[in-house]
C-alpha positions in Angstrom: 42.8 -9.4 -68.7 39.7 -7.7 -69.8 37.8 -9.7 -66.8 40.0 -8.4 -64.1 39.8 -5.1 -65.0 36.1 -5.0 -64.9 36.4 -6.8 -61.2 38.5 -4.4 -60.4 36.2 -1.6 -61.4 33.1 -3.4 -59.5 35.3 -3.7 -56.2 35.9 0.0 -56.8 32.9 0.9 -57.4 31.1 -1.3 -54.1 33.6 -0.1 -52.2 32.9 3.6 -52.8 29.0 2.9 -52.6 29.7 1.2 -48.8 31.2 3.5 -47.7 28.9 6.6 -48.6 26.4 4.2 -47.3 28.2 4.2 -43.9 28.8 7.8 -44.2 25.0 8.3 -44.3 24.4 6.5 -41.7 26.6 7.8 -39.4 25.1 11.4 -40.1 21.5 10.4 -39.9 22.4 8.2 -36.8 24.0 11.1 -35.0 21.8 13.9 -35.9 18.9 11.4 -33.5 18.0 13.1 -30.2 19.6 11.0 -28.1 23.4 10.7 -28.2 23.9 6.7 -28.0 22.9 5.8 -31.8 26.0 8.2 -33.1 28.5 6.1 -31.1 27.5 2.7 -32.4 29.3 2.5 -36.0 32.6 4.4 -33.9 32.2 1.9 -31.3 31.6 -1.0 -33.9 34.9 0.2 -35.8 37.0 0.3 -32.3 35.6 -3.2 -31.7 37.0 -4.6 -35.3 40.3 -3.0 -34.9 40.8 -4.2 -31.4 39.8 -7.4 -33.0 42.2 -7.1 -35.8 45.2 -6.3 -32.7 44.5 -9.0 -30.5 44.8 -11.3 -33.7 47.8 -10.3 -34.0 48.9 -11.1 -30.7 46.9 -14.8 -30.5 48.8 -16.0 -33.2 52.0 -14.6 -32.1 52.3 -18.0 -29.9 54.5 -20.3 -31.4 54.3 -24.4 -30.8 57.2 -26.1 -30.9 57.9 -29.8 -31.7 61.0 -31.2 -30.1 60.9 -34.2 -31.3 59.5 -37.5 -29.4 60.3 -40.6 -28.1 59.7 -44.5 -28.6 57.9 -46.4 -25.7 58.4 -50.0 -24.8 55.8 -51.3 -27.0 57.4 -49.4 -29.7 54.9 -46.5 -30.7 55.9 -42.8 -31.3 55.4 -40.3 -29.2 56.0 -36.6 -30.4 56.4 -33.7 -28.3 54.9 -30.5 -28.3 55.3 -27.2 -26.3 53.7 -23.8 -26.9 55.8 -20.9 -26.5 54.5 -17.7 -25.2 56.2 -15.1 -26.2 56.6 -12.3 -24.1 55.6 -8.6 -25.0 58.6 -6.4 -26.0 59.0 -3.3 -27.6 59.4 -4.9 -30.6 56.0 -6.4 -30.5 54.2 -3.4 -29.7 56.1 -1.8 -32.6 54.5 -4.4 -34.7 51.2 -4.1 -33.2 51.0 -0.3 -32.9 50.7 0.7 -37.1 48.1 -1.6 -37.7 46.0 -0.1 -34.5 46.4 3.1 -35.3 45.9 2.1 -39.0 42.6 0.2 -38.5 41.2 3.4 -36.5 41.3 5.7 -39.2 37.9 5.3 -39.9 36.8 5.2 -35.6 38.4 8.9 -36.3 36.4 9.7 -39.5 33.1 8.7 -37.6 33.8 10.0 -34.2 34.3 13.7 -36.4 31.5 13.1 -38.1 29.4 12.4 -34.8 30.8 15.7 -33.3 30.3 17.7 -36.2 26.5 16.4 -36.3 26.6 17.0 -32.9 28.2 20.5 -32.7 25.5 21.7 -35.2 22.8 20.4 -33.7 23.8 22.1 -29.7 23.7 25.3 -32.3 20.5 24.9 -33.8 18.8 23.9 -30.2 20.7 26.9 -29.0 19.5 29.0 -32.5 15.9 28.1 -31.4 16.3 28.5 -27.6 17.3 32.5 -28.2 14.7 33.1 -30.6 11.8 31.5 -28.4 12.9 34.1 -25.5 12.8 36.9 -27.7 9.3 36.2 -28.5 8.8 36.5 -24.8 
């Protein structure tokens, strides 16, 4: 029981670790000149949730067996049909939570970017009035 505990605490502990790490990154990526590198880790965290959606919906198909038949030299031959299911409400009410779910941290980064972002159009702007009032 001891051992689980202590794997517990590790997981904790990595997982707190990773995510600083990705914090720090996102700051030091978005505080660049140009404003591409700040959108890569949002744009990487869109792509896994969309990932994680459309597995949802590529295993909603459902194959059937509906049993088979005999031919005349006395093999089996089983039946199969996939189903596609179409989209309802239902299924978009199933798909919707884990979306918006898995885009909690797309959020956290996107703010992050625009705070970095905000604070450096400040500083540029800071340094822009103070060179004209050395003019």
């Amino acid at each position: 029981m001891a051992n689980y505990y202590v794997a517990l605490a590790f997981q904790i502990v990595f997982f707190i670790i990773l995510a600083g790490g990705i914090i720090v990154l996102q700051i030091f990526l978005s505080r660049k000149e140009k404003r591409w590198p700040g959108l890569i880790l949002p744009g990487l965290s869109l792509l896994c949730s969309l990932l994680i959606v459309l597995s949802l919906v590529v295993f909603s198909t459902q194959t059937q067996t509906s049993g088979g038949y005999i031919t005349a030299d006395g093999t089996y031959i089983q039946t199969e049909e996939t189903v596609h299911n179409e989209v309802t409400a239902a299924d978009l009410a199933v798909v919707v939570p884990p979306f918006l779910l898995s885009n909690i941290p797309t959020v956290v980064l996107l703010a992050i970017y625009a705070a970095c972002r905000e604070k450096r159009k400040r500083k540029l702007a800071v340094d822009r009035m103070s060179a004209q009032d050395l003019e």
